[in-house]
C-alpha positions, 0 to 999 in steps of 0.5 A: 426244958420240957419238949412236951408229947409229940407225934411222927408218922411213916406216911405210905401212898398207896397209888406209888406204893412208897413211904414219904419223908421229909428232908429237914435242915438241922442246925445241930447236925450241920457241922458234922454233914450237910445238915439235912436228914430224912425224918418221918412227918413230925411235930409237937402236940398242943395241950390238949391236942389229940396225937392223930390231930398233931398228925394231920396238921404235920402232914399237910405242913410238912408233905402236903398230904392228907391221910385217909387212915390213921393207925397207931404202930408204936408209943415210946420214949424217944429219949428218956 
């Protein structure tokens, strides 16, 4: 199974001055609690796709934000 690359983002409004999450329901963690996490907007990005495009669309699908900036912090392997 080949997940692909993907691209999360620490979302921070800047009129509240608070960082914003998504809470998500995962089927794997629901026997062990009640199956929602707090997550950073995420999702996978298409062949071809730029990670700051894979960004933007997550965004306004997950939080309905859309960013004035993009600044990249950080690239790792989740789980190698």
């Amino acid at each position: 199974f080949h997940r692909g690359d993907t691209a999360a983002a620490l979302l921070h409004d800047v009129e509240r001055d608070v960082v914003v999450v998504t809470e998500q329901f995962r089927i794997a963690t629901h026997e062990a609690g009640p199956g929602y996490l707090l997550e950073a907007a995420a999702g996978s990005m298409e062949a071809g796709e730029a990670p700051g495009a894979c960004l933007r669309r997550e965004l306004m699908e997950e939080t309905g934000y859309r960013a004035e900036e993009l600044r990249l912090i950080a690239a790792y392997y989740v789980s190698p």
